[in-house]
N, C-alpha and C positions, 0 to 999 in steps of 0.2 A: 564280510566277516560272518564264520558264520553262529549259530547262535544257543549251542551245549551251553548250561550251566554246571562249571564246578563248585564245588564247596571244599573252603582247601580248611587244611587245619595245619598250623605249626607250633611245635612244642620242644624245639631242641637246644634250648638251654633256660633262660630265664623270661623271656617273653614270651605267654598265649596270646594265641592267633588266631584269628577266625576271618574269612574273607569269599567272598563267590564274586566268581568271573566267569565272564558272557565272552564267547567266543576265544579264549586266550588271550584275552590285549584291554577287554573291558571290564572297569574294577565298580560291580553294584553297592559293595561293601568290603571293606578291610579294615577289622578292629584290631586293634592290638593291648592287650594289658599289659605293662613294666613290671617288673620286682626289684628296679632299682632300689628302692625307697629300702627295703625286707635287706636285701645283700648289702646294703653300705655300708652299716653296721660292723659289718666281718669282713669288711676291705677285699670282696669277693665272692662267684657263684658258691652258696650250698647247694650241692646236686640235693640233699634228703630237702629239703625247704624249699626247692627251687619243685621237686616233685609234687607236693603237697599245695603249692597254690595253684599248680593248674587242674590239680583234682578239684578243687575249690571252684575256679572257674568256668573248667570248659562245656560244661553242660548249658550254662546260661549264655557264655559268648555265641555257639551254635545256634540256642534259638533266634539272639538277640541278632545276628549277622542277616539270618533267614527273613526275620522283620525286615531288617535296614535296606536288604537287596529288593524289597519289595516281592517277592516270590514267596511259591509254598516250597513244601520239600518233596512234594509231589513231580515238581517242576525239576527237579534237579538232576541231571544228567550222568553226575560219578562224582567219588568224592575222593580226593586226595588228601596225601596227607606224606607231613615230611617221616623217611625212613630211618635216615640217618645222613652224614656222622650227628653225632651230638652226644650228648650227658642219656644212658641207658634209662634212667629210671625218668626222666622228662619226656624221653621217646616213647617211651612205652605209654603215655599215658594218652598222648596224639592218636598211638595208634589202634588202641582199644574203641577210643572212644569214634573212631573212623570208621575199624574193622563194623563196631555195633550200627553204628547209621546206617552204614550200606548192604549190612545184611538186610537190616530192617527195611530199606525201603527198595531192596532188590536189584540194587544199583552197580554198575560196575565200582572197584578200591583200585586208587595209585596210586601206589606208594612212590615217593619223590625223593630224588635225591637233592637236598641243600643246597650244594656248591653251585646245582644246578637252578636251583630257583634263584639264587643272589644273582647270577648271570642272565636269565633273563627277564629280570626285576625290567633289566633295560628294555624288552621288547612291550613294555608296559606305557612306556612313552616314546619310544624310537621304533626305526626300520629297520631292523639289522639287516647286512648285507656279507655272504659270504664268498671267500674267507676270514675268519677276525679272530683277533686275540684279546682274551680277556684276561686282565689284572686282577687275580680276586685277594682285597685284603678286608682280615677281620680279627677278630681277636682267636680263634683257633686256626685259620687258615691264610696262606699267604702262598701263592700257588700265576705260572702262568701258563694259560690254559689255551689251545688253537681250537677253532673251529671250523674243521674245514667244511661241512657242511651242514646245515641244519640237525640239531639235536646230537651230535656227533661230538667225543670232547678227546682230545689229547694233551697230554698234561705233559709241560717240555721243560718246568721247572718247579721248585717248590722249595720251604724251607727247610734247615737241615737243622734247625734247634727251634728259639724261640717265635711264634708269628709276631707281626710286625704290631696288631693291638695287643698282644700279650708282652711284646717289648713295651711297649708306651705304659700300660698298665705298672710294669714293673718301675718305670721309671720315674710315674707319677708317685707311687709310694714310697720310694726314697726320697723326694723332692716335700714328700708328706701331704700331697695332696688326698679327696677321698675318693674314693673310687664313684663311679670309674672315673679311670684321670686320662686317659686319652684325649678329651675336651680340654682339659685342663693347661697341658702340655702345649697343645696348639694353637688354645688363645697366649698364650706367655710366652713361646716361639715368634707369634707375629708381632708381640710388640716391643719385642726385644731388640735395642741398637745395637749391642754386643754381642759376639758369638764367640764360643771356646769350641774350639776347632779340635774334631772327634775323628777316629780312622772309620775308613770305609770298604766293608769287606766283599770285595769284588768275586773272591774267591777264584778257580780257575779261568782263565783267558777268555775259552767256548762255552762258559757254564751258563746257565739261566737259574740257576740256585741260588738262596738265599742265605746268608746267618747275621741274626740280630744279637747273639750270647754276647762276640768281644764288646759288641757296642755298649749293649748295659753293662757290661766291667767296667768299661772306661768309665761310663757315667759314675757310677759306685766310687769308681777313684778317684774321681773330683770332687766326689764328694767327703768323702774318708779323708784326703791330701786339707781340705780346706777346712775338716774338723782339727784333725789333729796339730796346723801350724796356729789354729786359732784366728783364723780369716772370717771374713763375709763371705760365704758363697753368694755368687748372682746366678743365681737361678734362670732369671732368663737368659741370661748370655750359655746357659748348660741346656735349657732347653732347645734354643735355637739352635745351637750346636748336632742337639739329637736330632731332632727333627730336619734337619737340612743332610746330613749323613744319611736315615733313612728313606727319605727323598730320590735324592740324586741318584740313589743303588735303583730304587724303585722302577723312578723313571726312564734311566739309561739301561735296565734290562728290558724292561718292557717296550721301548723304542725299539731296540736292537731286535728285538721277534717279531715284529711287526716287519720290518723290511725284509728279513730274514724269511719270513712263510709268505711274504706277499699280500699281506693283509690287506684288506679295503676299509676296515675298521678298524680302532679302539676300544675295548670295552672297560669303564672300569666300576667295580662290584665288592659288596661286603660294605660292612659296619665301618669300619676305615675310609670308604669314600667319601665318606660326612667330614672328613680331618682338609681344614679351608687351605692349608699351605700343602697338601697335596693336590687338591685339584686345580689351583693356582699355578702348580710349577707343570704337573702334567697339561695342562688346556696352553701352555705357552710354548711347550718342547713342541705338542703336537700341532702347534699352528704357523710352527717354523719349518717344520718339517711336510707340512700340507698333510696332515693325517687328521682324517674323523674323529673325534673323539666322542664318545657316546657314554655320559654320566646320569644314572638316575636319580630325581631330587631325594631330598635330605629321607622325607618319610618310607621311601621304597630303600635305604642304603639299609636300615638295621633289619633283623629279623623281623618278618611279617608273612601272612598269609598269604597275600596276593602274590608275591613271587611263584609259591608253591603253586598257586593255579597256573601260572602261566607256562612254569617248568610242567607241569604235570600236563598240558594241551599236547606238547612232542607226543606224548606216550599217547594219548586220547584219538588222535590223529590217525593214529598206523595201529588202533585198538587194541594196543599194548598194555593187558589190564593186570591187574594181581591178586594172586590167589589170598584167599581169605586165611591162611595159616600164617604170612606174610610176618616175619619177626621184626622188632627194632636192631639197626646194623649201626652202631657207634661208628665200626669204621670203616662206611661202607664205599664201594668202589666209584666216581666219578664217570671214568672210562667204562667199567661196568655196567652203568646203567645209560649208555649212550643208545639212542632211537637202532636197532637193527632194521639195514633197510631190505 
């Protein structure tokens, strides 16, 4: 391994980050602060408040990360930091506070792209081996993604309405759960004996596309249907319902790409991977199927910093650095910023 220090910073929606990795694969420190607590309230991210507490934070997380890793800043190699997608005015605030470090300390900036850090969150406790296909679900993203070689990303599905945590979220707040309810949803699905049987949108025969829209109607209409005749809705039997339709869509696409590109792996990534009857049905598809499957624990699945170092090593690698005018990209390209070899 060998032995760069990065200092990542993540700031692309409601958790600040702060994390330094040794080598791309070894985490000295990866702090994370939540604003759950701030957004429940409002049953969801305020981008203007969601901006405001990491101005609040990230001067202290950076020093305090610097402590934790036991290094100075003297010591540190380049400092990354997420570019985008994400919420503009949370990005911008990652990357100021980046841009300043590494002027200051003369350092190479790499700017990182997200989708790119939640995938290889995984090489933080795995080997990856290519070629593989990663599954990335989160609450803005829901996407699957080949890689055919190192740092290299092709995008050969994605969703075509709601992502799969922004369906769950929607579905927790009809159900009247608090945000977030994606948790919510998937303890009440597994203990569910009952299931109300939901369509599942396959969409074209060859697609690898996603839509979660009809399914939150349905949901909505079960629930509407058992307002207005004056029932009990059972809830779990509607959660289970949701949750096994987004499931099976999940799984049976992402199987089907994996044989399809020839995969040696599995990857699965994003906030979503922490959802226990997803990684239950996928680690069962793929070990009937004799497929890898390659999950990373609970704390690497949400937003964090250390992903960002690890993503940002591809670029470190083949000294692939960024210029200091470097803007936040809300909607920035995946495939665009694949390693050029």
């Amino acid at each position: 391994m060998t032995n760069e220090l990065i200092l990542a910073v993540e700031t692309s929606c409601d958790e600040t980050s702060v994390a330094v990795i040794r080598g791309g694969k070894e985490i000295l420190c990866n702090l994370v602060s939540s604003q759950i607590e701030t957004h429940e309230k409002y049953g969801g991210v305020v981008p203007e408040i969601a901006s405001r507490q990491h101005v609040e934070s990230i001067t202290l997380m950076i020093e305090q990360a610097v402590q934790e890793a036991g290094v100075t800043l003297e010591e540190l190699s380049a400092i990354a930091v997420t570019q985008g997608p994400g919420l503009v005015g949370s990005l911008l605030v990652g990357v100021i506070a980046a841009k300043t470090l590494a002027m200051a300390l003369d350092i190479p900036l790499i700017g990182t792209h997200h989708i790119a850090g939640h995938i290889y969150a995984n090489q933080l406790v795995h080997e990856l081996v290519y070629p593989c296909v990663a599954l990335v679900v989160s609450g803005g993203h829901t996407e699957l993604v080949v890689l055919e070689r190192e740092g290299v990303f092709r995008i050969i599905g994605r969703t075509r309405d709601d992502a799969v945590g922004e369906a769950y979220d929607k579905v927790a707040r009809a159900l009247k759960f608090p945000y977030p309810g994606g948790p919510h949803v998937d303890r009440l699905a597994g203990e569910a004996e009952e299931e109300i049987e939901l369509p599942r949108a396959w969409l074209e025969p060859d697609s690898y596309d996603f839509s979660f829209s009809g399914l939150k109607s349905a949901v909505l209409a079960a629930i509407n249907q058992a307002n207005m005749k004056g029932l009990t809705l059972d809830k779990g039997a509607l959660a289970r319902g949701f949750q096994n339709s987004v499931i099976e869509v999940l799984v049976t696409k992402a199987l089907r790409a994996v044989h399809a590109e020839g995969a040696k792996q599995l990857l699965l990534c994003g906030g979503v991977a922490a959802n226990k009857g997803l990684r239950t049905a996928l680690a069962a598809r793929c070990e009937s199927e004799q497929v890898p499957l390659l999950v990373p624990p609970m704390s690497l699945c949400s937003d964090n910093a250390a992903m960002i170092g690890a993503a940002a090593h591809l670029k470190w690698k083949h000294a692939a650095f960024t210029s200091l005018d470097m803007k936040a990209e809300p909607s920035f390209s995946l495939e665009g910023w694949s390693v050029q070899s």
